[in-house]
C-alpha positions as CSV (number, residue, x, y, z in Angstrom):
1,X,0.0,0.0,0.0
2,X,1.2,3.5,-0.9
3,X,2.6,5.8,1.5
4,X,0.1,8.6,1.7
5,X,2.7,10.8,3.9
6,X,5.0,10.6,0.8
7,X,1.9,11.8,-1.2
8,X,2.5,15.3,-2.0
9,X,-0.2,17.3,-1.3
10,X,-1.3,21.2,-0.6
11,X,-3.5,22.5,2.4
12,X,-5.9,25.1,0.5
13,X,-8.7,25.0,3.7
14,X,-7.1,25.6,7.1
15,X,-8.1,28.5,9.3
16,X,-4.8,29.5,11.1
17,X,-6.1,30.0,14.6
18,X,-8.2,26.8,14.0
19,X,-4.9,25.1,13.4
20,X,-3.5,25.3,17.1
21,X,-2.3,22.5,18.9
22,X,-4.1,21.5,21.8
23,X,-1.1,21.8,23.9
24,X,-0.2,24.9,22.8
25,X,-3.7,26.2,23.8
26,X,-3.4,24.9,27.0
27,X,0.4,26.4,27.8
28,X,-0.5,29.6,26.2
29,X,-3.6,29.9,28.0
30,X,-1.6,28.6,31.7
31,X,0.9,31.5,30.8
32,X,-1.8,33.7,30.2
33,X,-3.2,32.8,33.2
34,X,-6.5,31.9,31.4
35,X,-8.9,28.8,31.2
36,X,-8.3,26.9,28.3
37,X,-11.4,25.1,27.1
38,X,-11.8,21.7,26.0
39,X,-11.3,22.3,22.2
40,X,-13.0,19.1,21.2
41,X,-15.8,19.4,23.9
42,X,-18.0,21.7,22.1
43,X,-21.9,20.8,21.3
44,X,-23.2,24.0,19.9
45,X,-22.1,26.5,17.7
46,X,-21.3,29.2,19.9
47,X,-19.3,26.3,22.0
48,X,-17.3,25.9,18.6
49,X,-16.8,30.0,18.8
50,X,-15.7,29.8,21.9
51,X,-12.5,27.3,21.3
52,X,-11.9,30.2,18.3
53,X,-12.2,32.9,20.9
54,X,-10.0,31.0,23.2
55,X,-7.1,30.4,20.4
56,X,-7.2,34.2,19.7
57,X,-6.8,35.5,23.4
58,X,-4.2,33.5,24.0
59,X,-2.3,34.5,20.9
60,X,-2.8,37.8,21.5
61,X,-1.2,38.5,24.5
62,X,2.0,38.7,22.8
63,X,3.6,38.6,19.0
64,X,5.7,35.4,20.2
65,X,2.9,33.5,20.1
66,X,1.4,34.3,16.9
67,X,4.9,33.4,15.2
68,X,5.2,30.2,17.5
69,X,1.2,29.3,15.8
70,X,2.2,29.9,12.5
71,X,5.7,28.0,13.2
72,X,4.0,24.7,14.5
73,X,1.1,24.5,11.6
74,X,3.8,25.0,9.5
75,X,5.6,22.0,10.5
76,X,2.4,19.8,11.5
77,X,1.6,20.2,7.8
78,X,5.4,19.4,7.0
79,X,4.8,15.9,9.2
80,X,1.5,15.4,6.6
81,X,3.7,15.6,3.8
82,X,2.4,19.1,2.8
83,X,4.5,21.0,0.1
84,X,2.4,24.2,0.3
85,X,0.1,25.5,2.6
86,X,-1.9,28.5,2.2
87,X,-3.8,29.2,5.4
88,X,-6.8,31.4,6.4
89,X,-5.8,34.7,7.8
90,X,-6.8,38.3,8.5
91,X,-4.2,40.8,10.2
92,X,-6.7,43.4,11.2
93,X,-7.7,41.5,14.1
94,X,-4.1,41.7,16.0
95,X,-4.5,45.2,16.2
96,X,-2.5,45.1,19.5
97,X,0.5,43.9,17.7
98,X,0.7,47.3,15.4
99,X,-0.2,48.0,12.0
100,X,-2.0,44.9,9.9
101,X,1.0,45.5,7.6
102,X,3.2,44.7,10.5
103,X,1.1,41.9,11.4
104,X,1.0,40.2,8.0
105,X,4.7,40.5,7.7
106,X,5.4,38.7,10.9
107,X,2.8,36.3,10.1
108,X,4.6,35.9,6.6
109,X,8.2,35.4,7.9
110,X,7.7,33.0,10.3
111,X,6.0,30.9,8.1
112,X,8.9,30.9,5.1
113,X,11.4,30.6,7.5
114,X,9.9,27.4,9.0
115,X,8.9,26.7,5.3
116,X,12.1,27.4,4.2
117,X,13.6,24.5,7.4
118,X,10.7,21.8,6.1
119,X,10.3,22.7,2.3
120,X,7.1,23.8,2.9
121,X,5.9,26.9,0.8
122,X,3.8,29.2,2.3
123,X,1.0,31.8,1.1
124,X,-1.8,33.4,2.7
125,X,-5.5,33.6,1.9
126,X,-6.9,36.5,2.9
127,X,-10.0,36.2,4.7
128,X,-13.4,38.4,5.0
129,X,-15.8,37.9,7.4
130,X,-19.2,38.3,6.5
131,X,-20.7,39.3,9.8
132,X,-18.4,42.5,9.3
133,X,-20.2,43.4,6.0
134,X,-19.6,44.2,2.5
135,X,-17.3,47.7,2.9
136,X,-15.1,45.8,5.7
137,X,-14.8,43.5,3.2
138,X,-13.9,45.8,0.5
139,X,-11.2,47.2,2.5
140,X,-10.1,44.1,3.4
141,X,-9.6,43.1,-0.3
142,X,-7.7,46.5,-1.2
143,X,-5.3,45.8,1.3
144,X,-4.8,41.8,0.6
145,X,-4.6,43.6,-3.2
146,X,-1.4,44.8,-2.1
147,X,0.0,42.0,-1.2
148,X,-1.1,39.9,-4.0
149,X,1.2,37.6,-5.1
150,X,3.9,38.9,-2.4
151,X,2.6,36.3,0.3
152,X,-1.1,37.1,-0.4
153,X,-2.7,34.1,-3.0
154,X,-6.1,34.1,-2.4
155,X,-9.3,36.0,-1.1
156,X,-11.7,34.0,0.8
157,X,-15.3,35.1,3.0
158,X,-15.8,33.0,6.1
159,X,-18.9,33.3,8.6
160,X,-22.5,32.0,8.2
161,X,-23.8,31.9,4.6
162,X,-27.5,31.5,6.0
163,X,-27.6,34.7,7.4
164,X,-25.3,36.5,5.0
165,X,-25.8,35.8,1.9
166,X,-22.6,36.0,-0.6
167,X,-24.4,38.7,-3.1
168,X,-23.5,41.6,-1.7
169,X,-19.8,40.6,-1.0
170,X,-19.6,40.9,-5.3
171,X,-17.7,43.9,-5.0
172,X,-15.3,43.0,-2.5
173,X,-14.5,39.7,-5.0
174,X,-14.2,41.4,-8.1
175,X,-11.3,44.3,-6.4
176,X,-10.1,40.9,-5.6
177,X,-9.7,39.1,-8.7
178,X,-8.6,42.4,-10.4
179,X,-5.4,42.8,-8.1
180,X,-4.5,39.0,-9.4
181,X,-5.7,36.6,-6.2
182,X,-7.7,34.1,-6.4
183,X,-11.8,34.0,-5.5
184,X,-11.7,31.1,-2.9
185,X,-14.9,31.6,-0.5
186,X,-16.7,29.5,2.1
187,X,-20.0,28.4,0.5
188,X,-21.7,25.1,0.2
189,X,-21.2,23.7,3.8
190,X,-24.1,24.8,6.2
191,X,-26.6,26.2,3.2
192,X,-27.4,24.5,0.2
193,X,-26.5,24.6,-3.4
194,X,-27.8,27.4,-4.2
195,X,-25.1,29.2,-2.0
196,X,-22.8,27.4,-4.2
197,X,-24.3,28.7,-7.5
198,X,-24.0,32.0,-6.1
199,X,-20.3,32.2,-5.4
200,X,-19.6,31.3,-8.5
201,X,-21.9,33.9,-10.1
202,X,-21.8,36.7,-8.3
203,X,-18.2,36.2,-6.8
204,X,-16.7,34.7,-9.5
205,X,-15.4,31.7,-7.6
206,X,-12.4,29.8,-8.6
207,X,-12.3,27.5,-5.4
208,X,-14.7,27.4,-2.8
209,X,-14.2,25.8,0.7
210,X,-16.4,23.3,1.4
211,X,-19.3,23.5,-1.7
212,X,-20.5,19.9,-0.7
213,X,-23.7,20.9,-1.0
214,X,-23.7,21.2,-4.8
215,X,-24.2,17.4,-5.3
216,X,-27.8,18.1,-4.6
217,X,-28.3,20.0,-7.5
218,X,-27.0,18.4,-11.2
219,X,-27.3,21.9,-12.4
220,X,-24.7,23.0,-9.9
221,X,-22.1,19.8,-10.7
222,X,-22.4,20.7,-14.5
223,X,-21.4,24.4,-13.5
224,X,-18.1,23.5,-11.7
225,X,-17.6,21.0,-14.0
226,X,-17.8,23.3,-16.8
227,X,-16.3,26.3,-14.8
228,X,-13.8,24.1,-13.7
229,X,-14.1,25.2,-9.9
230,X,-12.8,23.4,-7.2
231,X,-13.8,22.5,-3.8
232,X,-11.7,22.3,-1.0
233,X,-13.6,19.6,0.9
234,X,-13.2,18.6,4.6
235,X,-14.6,15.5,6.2
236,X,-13.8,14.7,9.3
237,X,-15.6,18.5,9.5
238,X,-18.4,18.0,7.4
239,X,-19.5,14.7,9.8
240,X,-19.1,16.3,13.6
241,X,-21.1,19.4,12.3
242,X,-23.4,17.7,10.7
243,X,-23.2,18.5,7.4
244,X,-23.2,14.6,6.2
245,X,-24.8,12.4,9.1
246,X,-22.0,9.4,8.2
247,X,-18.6,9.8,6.9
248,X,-19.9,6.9,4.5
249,X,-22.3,9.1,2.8
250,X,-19.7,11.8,2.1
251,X,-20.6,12.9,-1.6
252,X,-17.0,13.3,-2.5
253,X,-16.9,10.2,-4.5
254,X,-20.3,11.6,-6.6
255,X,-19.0,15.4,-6.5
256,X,-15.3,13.4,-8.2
257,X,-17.7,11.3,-10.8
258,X,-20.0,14.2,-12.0
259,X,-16.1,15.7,-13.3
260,X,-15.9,18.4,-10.1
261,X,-12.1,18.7,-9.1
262,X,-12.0,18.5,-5.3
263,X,-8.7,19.1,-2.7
264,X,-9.1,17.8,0.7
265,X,-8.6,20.2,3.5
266,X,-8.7,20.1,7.5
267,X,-10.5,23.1,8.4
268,X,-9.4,23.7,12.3
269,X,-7.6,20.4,13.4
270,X,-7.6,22.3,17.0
271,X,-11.5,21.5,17.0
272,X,-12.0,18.6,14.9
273,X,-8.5,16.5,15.7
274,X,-8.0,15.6,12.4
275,X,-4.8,16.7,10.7
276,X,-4.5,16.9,6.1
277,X,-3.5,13.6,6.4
278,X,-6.4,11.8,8.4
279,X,-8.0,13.3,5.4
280,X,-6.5,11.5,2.9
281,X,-6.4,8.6,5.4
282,X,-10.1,9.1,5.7
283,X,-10.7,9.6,1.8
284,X,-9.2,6.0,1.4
285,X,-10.2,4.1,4.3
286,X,-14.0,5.0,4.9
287,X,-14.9,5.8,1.3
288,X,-12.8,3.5,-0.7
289,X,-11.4,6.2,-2.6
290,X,-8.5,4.3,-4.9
291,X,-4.5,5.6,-5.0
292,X,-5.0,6.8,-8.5
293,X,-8.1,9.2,-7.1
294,X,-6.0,10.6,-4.3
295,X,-3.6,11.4,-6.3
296,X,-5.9,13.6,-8.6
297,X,-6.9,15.0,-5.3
298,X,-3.7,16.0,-4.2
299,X,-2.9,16.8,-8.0
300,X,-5.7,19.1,-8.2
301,X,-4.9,20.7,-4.5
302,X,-1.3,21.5,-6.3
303,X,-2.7,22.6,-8.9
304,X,-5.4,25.2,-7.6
305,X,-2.9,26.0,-5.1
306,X,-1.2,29.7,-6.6
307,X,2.1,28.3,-5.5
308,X,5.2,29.0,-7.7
309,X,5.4,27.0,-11.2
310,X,8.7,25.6,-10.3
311,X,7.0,23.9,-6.6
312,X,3.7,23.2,-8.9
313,X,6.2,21.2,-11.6
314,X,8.5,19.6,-8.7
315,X,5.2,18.4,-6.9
316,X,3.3,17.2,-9.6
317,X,6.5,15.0,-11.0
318,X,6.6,13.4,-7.5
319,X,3.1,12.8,-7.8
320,X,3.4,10.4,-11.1
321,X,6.9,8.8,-9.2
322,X,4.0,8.6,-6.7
323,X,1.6,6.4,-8.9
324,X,4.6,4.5,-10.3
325,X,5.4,3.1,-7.3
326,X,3.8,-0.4,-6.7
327,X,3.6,-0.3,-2.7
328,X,4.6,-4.0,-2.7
329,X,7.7,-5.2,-1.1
């Protein structure tokens, strides 16, 4: 059996503060002289907010620990065999660590030097929220505009599509995809596929995090088949919130055989306790997913991924090695 550790892969859906390790919550939170709460323990939604709100105080007590975050996801996602990793981020919420400008460049070094240590690449996507609203997202989009391609890959919206609605973030998508990142927002996970017809039409989506819920619609497959937009899919998250009731009826298989390219993801590992490779693990074990369909999935995740064309052409050459190699003896 193939190696799937030696399977090189990129991690396109990972929220950074959603990425700490449980014992870094704990020891940051002891330092800080806080309660760290059980980050697996949750039952509601606002219990899942709360392990979110929990990671952020505890990082923001000082700049060390931001770097020391973005340090250890870096190398977790070395230990998955992750050659790129582009991670959820928005530096306007460290405001007590200076200028987001400062804050993005401290978030950018520490992750190219520990890139740099593990051959890991690393990017950013910039994320909106939607709670915040259409002209915070605007903004946020001018500034990650600045950036683009200089550490800044993508543009994503995060938050609850039910109650905000991706329409009036068009705007905010198209300053975007003018200043040359990629349209990657949440839609498709909590709200059905009409959400995920919508990103694609009014945000112009080129990968969407999560979209599972497009193989209820063979409208919507046909459109990201056609459009060629890819989801960045994440199980072991789609089951404990409820979005599939089994991991066993996980629609990636029928999302892959209606033509839709799919990456795997881990969302917030902090929460969910499942790192890129449980994923892949996952994808093979409990849905019979074959070698040769993982490595289209990791293929596409390299492929989607805005890294540089020499990583993408190194990557995808170890992918066919990859292939070639029986896994016997």
């Amino acid at each position: 059996m193939r190696d799937l550790t030696a399977l090189p892969k990129a991690e396109l859906h990972l929220h950074l503060l959603g990425a700490m390790r449980p014992v870094t919550l704990d020891e940051l939170a002891a330092e800080a002289g806080l309660t760290a709460p059980d980050p697996r323990g949750f039952t509601t939604f606002a219990e899942f907010q709360m392990v979110f709100q929990a990671a952020f105080e505890v990082t923001l007590t000082r700049p060390q620990n931001l770097a020391r975050l973005v340090r250890e996801v870096v190398a977790d996602a070395a230990a998955d065999g992750v050659v790129w990793i582009l991670p959820h981020f928005d530096p306007h919420v460290f405001p007590h660590f200076g200028p987001p400008e400062q804050v993005l460049e401290l978030v950018l070094e520490a992750g190219r030097e520990e890139g740099a240590r593990l051959g890991v690449g690393f990017g950013l996507t910039m994320a909106a929220q939607r709670h915040r609203g259409p002209q915070a997202a605007e903004n946020l989009a001018r500034f990650a505009g600045r950036y683009a391609g200089q550490g800044v890959h993508a543009f994503g919206l995060t938050g609850d599509e039910v109650a905000f609605p991706c329409e009036p973030f068009a705007e905010a998508f198209a300053i975007a995809r003018g200043a040359g990142l990629t349209a990657a927002p949440h839609a498709g996970e909590l709200s059905g596929p009409q959400s995920v017809r919508a990103a694609v039409a009014a945000l112009g989506a080129q990968r969407i995090a999560h979209g599972v819920r497009a193989a209820d619609d063979h409208a919507v497959l046909s459109l990201l088949a056609e459009r060629m937009t890819s989801l960045d899919v994440c199980l072991t998250s789609n089951r404990i919130l409820g979005v599939v009731p089994d991991i066993s009826q996980h629609p990636l298989p029928r999302l892959l055989a209606a033509g839709v390219r799919c990456s795997l993801g881990a969302d917030d590992p902090l929460m969910f306790g499942a790192g890129l490779l449980d994923e892949y693990r996952t994808a093979r074990t409990a849905l019979g997913l074959s070698d040769h369909q993982l490595a289209a999935i990791a293929r596409t995740s390299i492929d989607t991924s805005d890294a540089p064309a020499s990583l993408i052409r190194a990557a995808s050459a170890r992918i066919d090695d990859w292939l070639a190699f029986s896994g016997k003896g």
